[in-house]
N, C-alpha and C positions, 0 to 999 in steps of 0.2 A: 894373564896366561900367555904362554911362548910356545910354539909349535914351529920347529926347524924341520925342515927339509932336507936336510944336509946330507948328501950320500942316498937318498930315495928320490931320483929322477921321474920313475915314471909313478913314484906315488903324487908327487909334485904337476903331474900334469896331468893326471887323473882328477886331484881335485880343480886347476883349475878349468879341464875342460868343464866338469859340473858347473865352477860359477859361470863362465862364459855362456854356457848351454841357457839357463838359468837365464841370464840377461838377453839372451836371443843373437848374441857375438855370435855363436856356432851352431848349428842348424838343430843339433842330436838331443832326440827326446828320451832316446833309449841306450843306456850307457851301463855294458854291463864290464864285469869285472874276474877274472878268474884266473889261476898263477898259486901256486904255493903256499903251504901252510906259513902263516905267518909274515905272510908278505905285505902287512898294513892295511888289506882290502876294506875289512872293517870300520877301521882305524879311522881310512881315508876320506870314505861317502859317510860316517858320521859325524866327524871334522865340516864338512862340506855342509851336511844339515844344519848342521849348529850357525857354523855364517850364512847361512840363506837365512835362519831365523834372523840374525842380526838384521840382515838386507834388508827383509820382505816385512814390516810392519803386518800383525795380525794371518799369518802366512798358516797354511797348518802344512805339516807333513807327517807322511805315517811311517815307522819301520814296521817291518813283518817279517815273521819266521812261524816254523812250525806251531808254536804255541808259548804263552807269556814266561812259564818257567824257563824254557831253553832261552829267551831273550834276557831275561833276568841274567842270568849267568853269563852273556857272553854279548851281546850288542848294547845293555845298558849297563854294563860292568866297561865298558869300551869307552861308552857316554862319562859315566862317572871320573874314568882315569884324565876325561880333556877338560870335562869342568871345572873338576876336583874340588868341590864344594863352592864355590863362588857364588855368591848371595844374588845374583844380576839371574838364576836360575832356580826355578821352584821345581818340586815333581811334587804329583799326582801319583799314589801306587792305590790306589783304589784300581782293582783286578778287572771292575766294570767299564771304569774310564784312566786307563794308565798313560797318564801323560806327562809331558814335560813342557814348562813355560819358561818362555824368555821373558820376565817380567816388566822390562823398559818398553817392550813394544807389543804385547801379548801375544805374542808368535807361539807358534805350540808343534810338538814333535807329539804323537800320537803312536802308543806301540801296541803292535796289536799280535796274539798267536791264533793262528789260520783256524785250529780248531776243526778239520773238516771233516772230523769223525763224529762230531757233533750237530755242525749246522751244514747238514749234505748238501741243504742249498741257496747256501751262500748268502742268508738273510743277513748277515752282519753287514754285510757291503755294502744294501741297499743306502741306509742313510750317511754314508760317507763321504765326506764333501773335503777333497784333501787339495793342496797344489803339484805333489808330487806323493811318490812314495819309493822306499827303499828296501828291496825285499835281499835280506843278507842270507845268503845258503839257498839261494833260489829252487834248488832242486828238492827241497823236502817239503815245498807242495807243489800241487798239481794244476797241470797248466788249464784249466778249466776256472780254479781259484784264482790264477794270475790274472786269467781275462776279465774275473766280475769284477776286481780290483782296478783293475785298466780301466771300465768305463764312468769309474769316480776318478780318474784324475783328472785333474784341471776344473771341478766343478766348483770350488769355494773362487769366490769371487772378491780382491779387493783391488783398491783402487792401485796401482801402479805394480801389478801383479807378475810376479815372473811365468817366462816358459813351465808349460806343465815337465816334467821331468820322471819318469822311470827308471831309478838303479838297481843293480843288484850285482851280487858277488855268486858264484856258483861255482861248482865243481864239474866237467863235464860227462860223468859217469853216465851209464846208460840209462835211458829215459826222454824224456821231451826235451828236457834242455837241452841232447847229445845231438837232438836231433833240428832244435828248434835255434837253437843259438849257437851253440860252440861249430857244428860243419857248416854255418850259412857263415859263419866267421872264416873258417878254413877255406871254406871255396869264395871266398869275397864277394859275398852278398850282404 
């Protein structure tokens, strides 16, 4: 697999601030992402997952979105276009445990849809033991599901373990993230 950079600058140091971050090079546990239809955001923190799995022997990380259909269609159609079938990668599409494995070093990508019309209180999160997680379109859930999902990161434990890590890509329309992320970025906090 080849992954050029060529003419995408700041897709290019987006990912590598993730592995830096990741190895503890750069301080930022919280690395969010937002800019233009089609500007790789996706693209790039799933790229990013993918070599942490390489890095991190036995690593888990989760993506999340709204719910497993809209991931289907558009964050593991994203996955599939960087692997593009290579044997070194198995998935899981069991709906209960949809996963993806890096088989040389059982690392595991975990996709999960929020769901939170269903489980109002957030029992899914309870047993979730992740290194990181990657929530793509952040603002189509609600920042009450971000938090229960925040206090499983960093819980799975192995031996030479990266920074726990939070990404996510978002749009910043009005809502919590207009207010929680995108003006604490404008006013440089």
């Amino acid at each position: 697999m080849y992954i050029s950079f060529k003419g995408r600058i700041t897709q290019f140091e987006l990912y590598q601030t993730i592995l830096a971050s990741a190895q503890g090079i750069l301080p930022y546990k919280y690395i969010d992402s937002g800019g233009a239809i089609r500007g790789a955001k996706s693209f790039t923190n799933s790229l990013a997952l993918l070599t942490l799995c390489k890095i991190y022997p036995k690593s888990k990380w989760a993506v999340i979105r709204k719910d497993l259909t809209i991931l289907e269609t558009t964050t593991i159609e994203t996955i599939n276009k960087i692997i593009q079938g290579l044997p070194n990668w198995k998935w899981n599409k069991n709906r209960a445990n949809y996963h993806l494995t890096y088989i040389p070093n059982g690392a595991r990508i975990l996709f999960i849809g929020a769901n939170e019309s269903r489980d109002k209180d957030f029992t899914d999160t309870l047993g979730l033991e992740i290194n990181g997680a990657f929530f793509d379109q952040l603002e189509d859930v609600s920042q009450e599901y971000y938090n229960a999902v925040l206090q499983r990161i960093g819980s799975w434990h192995i031996p030479n373990e990266p920074k726990p890590l939070v990404l996510s890509t978002f749009n910043p329309h009005p809502g919590w993230i207009k207010k929680e992320k995108y003006q604490r970025w404008k006013n440089g906090e």
